[in-house]
C-alpha positions as CSV (number, residue, x, y, z in Angstrom):
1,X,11.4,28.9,4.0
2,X,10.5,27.0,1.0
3,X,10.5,23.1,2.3
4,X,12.1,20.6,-0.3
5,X,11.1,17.1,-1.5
6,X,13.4,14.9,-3.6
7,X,11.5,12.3,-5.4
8,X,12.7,9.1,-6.9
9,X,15.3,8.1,-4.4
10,X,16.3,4.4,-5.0
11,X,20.0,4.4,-3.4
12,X,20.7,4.5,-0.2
13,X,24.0,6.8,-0.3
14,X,21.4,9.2,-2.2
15,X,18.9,9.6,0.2
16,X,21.5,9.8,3.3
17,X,23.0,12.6,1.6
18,X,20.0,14.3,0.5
19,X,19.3,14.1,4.2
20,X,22.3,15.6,5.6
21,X,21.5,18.5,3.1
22,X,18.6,19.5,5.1
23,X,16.0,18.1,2.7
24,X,12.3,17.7,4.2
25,X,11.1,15.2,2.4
26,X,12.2,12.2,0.3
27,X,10.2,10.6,-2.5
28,X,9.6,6.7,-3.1
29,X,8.1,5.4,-6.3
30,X,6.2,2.1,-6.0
31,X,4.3,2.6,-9.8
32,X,6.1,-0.3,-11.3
33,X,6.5,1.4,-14.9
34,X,8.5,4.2,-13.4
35,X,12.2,3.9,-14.5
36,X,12.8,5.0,-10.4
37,X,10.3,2.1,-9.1
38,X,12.1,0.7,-5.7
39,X,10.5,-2.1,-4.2
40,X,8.7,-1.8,-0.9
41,X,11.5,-4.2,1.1
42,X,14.2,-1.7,-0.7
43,X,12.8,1.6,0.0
44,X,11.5,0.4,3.9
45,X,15.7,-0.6,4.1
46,X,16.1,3.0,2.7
47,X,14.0,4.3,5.3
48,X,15.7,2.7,8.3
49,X,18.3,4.7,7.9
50,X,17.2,7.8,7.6
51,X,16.8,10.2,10.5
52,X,13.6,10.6,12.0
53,X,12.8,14.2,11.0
54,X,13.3,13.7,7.3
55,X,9.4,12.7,5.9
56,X,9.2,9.5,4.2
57,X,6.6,10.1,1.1
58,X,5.1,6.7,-0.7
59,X,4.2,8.0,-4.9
60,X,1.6,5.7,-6.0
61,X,-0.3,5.8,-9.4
62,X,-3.8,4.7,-10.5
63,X,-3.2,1.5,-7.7
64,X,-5.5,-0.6,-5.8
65,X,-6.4,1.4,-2.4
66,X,-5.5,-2.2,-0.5
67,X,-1.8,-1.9,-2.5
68,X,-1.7,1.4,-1.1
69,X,-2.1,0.4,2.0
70,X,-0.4,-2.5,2.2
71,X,2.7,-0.7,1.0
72,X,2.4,2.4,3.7
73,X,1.9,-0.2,6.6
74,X,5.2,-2.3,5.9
75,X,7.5,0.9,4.7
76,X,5.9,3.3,7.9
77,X,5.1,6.1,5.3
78,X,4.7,9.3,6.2
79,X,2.8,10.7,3.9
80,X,0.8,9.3,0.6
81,X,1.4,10.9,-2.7
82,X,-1.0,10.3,-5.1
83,X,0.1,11.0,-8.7
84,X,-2.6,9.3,-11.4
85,X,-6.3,9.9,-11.4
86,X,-7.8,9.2,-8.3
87,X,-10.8,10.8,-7.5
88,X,-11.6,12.9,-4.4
89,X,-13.5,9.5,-3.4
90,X,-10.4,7.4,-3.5
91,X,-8.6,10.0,-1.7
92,X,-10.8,10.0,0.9
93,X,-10.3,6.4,1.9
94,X,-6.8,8.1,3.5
95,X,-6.4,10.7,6.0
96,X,-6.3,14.3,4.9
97,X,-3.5,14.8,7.0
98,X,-1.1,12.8,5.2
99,X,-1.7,12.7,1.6
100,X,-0.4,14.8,-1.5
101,X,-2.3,14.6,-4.6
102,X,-0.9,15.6,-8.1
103,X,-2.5,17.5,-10.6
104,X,-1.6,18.2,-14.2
105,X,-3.3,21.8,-14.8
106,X,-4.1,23.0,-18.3
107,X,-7.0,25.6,-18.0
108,X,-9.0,27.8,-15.5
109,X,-11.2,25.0,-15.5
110,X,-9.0,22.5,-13.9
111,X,-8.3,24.8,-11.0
112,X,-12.1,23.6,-10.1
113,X,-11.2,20.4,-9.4
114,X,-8.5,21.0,-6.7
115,X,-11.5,22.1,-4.2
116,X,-13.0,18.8,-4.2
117,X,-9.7,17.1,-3.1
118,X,-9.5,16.6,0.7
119,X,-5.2,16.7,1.0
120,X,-3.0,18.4,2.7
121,X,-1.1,19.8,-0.1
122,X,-1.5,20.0,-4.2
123,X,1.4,19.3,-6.2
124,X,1.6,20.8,-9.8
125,X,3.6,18.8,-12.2
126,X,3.5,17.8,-16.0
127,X,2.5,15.1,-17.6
128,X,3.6,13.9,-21.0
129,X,3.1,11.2,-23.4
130,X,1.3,9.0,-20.9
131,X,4.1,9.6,-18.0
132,X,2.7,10.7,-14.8
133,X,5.5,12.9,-14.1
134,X,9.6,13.1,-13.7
135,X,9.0,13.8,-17.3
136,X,11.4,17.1,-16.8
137,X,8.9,19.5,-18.3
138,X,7.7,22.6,-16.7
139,X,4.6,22.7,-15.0
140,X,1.7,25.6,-15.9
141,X,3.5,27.9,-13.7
142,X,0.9,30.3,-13.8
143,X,-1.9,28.0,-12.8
144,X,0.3,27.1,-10.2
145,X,0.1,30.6,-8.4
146,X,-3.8,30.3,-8.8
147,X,-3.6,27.0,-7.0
148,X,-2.4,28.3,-3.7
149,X,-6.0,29.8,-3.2
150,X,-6.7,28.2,0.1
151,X,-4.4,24.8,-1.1
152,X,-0.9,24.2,0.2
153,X,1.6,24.3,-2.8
154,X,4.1,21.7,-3.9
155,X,5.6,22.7,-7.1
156,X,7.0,20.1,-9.5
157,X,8.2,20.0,-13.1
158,X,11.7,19.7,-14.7
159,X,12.6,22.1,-11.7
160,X,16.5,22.5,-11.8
161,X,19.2,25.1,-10.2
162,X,18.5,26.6,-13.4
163,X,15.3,27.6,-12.5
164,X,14.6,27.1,-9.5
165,X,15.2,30.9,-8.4
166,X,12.6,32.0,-11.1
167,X,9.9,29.6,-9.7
168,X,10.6,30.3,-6.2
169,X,10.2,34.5,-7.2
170,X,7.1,33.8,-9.5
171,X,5.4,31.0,-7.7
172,X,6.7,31.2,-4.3
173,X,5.2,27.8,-3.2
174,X,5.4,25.4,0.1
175,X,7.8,23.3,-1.0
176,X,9.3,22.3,-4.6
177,X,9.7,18.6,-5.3
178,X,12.6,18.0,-7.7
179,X,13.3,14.9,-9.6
180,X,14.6,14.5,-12.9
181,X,16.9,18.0,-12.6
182,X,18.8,17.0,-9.8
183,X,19.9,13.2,-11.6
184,X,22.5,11.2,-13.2
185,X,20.0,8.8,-14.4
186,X,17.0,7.4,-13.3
187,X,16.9,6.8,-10.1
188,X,20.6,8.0,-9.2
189,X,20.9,11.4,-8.0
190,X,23.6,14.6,-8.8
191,X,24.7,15.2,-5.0
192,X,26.2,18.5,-6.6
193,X,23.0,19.3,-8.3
194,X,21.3,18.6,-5.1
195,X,23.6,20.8,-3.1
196,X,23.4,23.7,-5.3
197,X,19.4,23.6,-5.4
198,X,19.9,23.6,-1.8
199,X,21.8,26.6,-1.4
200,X,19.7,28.7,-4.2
201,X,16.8,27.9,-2.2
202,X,18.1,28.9,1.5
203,X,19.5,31.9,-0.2
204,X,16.2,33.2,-1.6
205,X,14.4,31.9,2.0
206,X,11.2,32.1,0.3
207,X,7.8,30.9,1.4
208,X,4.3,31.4,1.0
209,X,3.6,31.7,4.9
210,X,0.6,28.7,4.4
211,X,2.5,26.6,7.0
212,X,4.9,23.5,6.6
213,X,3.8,20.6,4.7
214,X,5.7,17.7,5.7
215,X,5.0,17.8,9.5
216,X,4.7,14.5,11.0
């Protein structure tokens, strides 16, 4: 089934109920000009409490690879998310194994630069007026499908239990990573929004049989 990653978790309450939704994956933003920043001594205090099977997932943007690391020693991250412009040299200062690199697709051209990225899963999202993402705008849904050649899929993007159903049938990726459709505000999350993705999803039970993506 299709796994799910909720991004910009700053609460505690949030991410303890995201977990006892069955959620795979939680997203922490440490890019300072994200209106969901959490520090590092916040989201680590997050983190404690969380179960153990629920991935912990650090989002970083254009940072120093030393901040990266610095930050995914003292929180015990799971995985790395990379979400600005790092190049396939940066990302290979981390292990394959646990990082997830974003990529804001606009042509057939662009799909070219996926293969050069040593991850273990894309993530599509949008990008707008300088934001790297939770910008609540679809992603290129179509150059999403063509991104599953030979990648693992996260699909990101203003996805919402309005949509989620028709991205899921036209996409079918690895996991979805929602963020801005399942809020209050910034940083606070809809727990009813949340639930309702859930059950959409785990109704449908689609997958693109590539394998999990947050396995620790």
């Amino acid at each position: 089934m299709t796994e799910i990653k909720i991004c910009g978790i700053t609460d505690r309450d949030d991410a303890l109920f995201a977990a006892e939704c069955g959620i795979a994956a939680l997203g922490f933003i440490f890019y300072a000009l994200s209106p969901r920043y959490v520090s590092p001594v916040k989201a680590r205090e997050i983190m404690a409490a969380l179960p153990a099977e629920v991935a912990k997932v650090g989002v970083f943007v254009n940072q120093e690879i030393w901040e990266v690391e610095r930050i995914a020693d003292f929180c015990g991250l799971d995985f790395i998310q990379l979400h600005g412009d790092e190049t396939p040299g940066y990302c290979r200062s981390f292990p394959a194994s646990r990082l997830i690199k974003a990529f804001f697709l606009q042509n057939e051209q662009d799909l070219e630069t996926l293969k050069s990225y040593p991850v273990q899963a894309v993530l599509v999202d949008s990008r707008d007026a300088g934001r790297y993402g939770g910008t609540g705008k679809k992603a290129n849904w179509e150059l999403a499908l063509k991104a599953k050649d030979g990648q693992r899929l996260i699909l990101s993007g203003g996805l919402s239990e309005e949509n989620i159903a028709e991205a899921l049938t036209l996409v079918s990726p690895a996991a979805v990573d929602l963020n801005s459709g399942v809020e209050i505000v910034p940083g606070r999350k809809d727990r009813g929004k949340i639930r309702r993705v859930v059950q959409i999803i785990e109704s449908m039970g689609k997958g693109d049989g590539n394998g999990k993506i947050f396995v620790k």
